[in-house]
N, C-alpha and C positions, 0 to 999 in steps of 0.2 A: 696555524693552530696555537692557541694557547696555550701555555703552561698552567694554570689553574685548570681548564680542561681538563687537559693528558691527565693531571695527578687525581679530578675524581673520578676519571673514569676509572682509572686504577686502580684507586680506593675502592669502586662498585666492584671492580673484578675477584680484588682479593678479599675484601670483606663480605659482600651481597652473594658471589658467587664459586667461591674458594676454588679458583678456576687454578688446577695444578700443570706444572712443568710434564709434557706429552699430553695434554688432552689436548682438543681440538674443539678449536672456537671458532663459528661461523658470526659473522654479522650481515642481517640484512637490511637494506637501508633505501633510501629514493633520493631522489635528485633535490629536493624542498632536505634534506635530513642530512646530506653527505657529509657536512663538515664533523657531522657529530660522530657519522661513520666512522670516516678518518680517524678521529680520536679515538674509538672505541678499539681498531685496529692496529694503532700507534701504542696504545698500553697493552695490548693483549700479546704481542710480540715479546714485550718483557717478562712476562711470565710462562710461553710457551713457543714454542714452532709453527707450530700448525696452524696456521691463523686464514681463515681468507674471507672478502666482503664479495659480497651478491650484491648489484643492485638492479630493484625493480621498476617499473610504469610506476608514478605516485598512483595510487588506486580512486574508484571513482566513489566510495563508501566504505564506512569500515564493516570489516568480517568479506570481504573482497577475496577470494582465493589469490595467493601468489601460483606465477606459471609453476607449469608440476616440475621441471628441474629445478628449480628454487624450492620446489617441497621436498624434492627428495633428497637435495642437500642437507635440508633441514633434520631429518631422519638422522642422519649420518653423525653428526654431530654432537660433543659430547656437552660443550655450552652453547647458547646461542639467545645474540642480542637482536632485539628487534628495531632499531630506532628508526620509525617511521612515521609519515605522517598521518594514515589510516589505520584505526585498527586490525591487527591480525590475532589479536587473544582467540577469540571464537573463531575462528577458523578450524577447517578439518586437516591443515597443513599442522596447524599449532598442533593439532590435536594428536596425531600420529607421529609428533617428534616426540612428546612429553610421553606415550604408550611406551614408544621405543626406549626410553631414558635419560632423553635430550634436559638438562638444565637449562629452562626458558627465562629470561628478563624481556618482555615485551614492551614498549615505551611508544606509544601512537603519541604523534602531538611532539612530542619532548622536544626542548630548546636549551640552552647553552643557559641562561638565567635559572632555568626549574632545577637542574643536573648542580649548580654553584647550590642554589639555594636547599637543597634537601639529599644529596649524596652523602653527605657528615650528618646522617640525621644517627639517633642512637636508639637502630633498628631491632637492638634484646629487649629496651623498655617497650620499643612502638609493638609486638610482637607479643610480650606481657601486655599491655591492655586489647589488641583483637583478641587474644587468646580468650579471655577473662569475658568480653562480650559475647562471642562463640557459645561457652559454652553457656551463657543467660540463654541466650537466643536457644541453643536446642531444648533446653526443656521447656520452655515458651511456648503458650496457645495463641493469645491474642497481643496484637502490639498496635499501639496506638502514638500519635504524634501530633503535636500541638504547636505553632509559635504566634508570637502577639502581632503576626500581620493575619493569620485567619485561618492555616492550616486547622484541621483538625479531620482526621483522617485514620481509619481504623482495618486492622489486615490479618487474617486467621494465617498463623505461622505452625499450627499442630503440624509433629512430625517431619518438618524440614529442618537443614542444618547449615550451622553460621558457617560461612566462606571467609577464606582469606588468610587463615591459622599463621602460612608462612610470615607475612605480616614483613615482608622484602629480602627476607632470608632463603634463598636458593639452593642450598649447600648440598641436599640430598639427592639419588638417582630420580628423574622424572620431575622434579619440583618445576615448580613456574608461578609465574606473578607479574606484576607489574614494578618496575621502578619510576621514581620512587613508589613503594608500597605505604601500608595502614590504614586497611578500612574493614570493619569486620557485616560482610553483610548477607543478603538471603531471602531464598524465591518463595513469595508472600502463597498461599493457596490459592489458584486461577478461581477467576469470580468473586472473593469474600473481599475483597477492597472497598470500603462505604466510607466517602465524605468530599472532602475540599483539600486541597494541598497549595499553595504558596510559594512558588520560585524565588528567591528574591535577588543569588547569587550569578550563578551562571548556567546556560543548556547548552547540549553536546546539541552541536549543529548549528547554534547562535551564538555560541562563546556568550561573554561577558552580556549582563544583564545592563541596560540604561530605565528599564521598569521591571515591577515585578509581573510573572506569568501565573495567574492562575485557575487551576485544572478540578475541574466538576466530576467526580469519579461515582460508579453507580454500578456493581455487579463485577466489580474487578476489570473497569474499561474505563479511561477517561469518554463524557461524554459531550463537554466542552471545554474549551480552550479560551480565557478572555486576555487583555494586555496591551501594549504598546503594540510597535515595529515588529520586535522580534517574536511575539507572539503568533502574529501575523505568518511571518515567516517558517515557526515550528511547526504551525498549524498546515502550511504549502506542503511542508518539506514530507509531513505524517502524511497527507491525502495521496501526496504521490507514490505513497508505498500500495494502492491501491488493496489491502488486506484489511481487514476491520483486527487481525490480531496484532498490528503496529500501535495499538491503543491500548494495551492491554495490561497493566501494571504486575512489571518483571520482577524489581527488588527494592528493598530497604537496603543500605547503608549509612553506617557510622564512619565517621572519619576517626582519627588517628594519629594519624602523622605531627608531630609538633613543629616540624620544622619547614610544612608547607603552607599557602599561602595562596588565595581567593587571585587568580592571573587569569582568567577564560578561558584556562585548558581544562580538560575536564580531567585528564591523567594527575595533574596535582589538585586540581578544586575537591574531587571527590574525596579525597584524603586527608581535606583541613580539619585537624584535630576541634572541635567546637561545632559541625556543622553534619549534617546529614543528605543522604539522595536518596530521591528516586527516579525509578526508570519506570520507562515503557520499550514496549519490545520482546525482545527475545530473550530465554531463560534456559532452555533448555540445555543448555550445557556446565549449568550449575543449579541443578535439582527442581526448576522445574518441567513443566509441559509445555511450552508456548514455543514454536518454532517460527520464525520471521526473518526477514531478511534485514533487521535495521531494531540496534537499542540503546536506548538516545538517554542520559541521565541529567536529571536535574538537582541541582546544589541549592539547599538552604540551611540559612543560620540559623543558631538561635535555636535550636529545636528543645522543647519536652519530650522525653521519650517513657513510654511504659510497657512493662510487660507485663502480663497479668495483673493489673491494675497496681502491680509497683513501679514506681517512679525510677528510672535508670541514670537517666540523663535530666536537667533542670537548666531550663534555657541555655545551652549549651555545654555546660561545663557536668561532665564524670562523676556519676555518684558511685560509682564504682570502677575496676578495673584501673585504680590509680594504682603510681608506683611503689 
């Protein structure tokens, strides 16, 4: 293990999740993930006792239930890192640790490069700008998104609210997120999605983009899918979910993060401060209706963004929520 390692995860420990001397820290982790386990294990030791790592089956999709002793560990516990390869956010494992008052940092994907590159990020400011989008986003009816490859795509957001506030700050009983965090986003009205949207960056399930993918939306459902390869391939991957509600446009996100950086993970893509996502899939455990077994986000740069026909965002860059 590394010594740059050890010192961010440490850094994530005591700053991300102000993990004190007697609480009890679980990490759970897969065999694709372990060295980063170790690390996470190796730091949490310096600031507590109580440490221990689980590890699981790499899972065969994210939101994959971990075995129920791995859930109920999870319970148990007073922080708890996730570093795996598949997501466990959505999960009902996740879900009744964070009830009980478990401190979540969940990390699907995460590697030893994303953890250097975005652990020193300076999580009061990235937290000050979701906050500040947050709260645009709740009094928001309509939100629209433009970029100079052909997006232009339009989503009734009445009475939903912006996600993401902790903004990678853990500190409090029950909090959870993602590390790295900074994206402030939010489940569109099922059905009212009308236009085109433009991949250009990267999609969860294809990583890294070599074209862009573009998505024919009509009633709050992608209705086609065109592209290269990987188009190809998103387009395999959605039919196999045999549900026509795997097509269904989950969320808007804003990235955030200044210190992340466009790698084909979707855990740091989704959060590059200049760029936006969206998903299809599943919502329902961040305020909307659509339950699905599978929700897949797409990264693009460059976005316009508006709400109620003001202008928020301008080809990438923050008309507001600066520092």
């Amino acid at each position: 293990m590394s010594e740059t390692l050890f010192h961010a995860c440490q850094h994530a420990l005591e700053n991300n999740l102000a993990v004190g001397s007697g609480e009890k820290v679980l990490i759970v982790t897969d065999l694709q993930r372990r060295k980063i386990g170790f690390a996470f294990e190796s730091a949490a030791r310096r600031l507590t006792r109580d440490v221990a790592l689980l590890e699981i089956p790499v899972a065969d999709r994210n939101g994959q239930e971990p075995p129920d002793v791995v859930a109920e560990e999870m319970r148990k516990a007073d922080v708890l890192l996730m570093p795996v390869t598949r997501s466990l956010s959505w999960t009902e494992a996740r879900l009744a640790a964070t009830e009980t008052g478990t401190r979540v940092a969940s990390m699907p994907g995460i590697t030893e490069q994303i953890i250097l590159r975005t652990f020193y990020a300076d999580y009061q400011a990235i937290q000050k700008r979701v906050r500040c989008l947050c709260d645009i986003l709740d009094r928001s009816h309509s939100l629209r998104v433009t970029t100079l490859l052909g997006t232009d795509i339009r989503m009734d957001i009445s009475g939903r609210q912006g996600r993401g506030r902790r903004g990678g700050l853990y500190t409090e009983v029950g909090a959870w997120g993602n590390l790295p965090c900074g994206e402030a986003f939010i489940a569109p009205i099922e059905g009212s999605a009308e236009g085109v949207y433009v991949v250009d960056a990267s999609h969860s399930g294809v990583g890294r983009l070599s074209d862009p993918i573009c998505f024919a939306v009509s009633e709050g459902s992608v209705k086609e899918i065109e592209g290269g390869r990987e188009a190809s391939k998103l387009a395999v991957l959605l039919e196999g979910v045999n549900c026509c509600d795997a097509y269904k446009i989950a969320e808007l996100g804003i990235g955030c993060n200044d210190r992340a950086s466009i790698c084909g993970i979707t855990l740091e893509d989704e959060k590059v401060l200049g760029t936006c996502h969206i998903a299809v899939g599943s919502n329902v455990l961040f305020g909307g209706t659509t339950a699905v077994d599978i929700h897949l986000d797409g990264v693009l740069t460059g976005p316009t963004i508006y709400v109620d026909q003001r202008k928020i965002i301008e080809d990438g860059r923050l008309l507001t929520a600066q520092d």
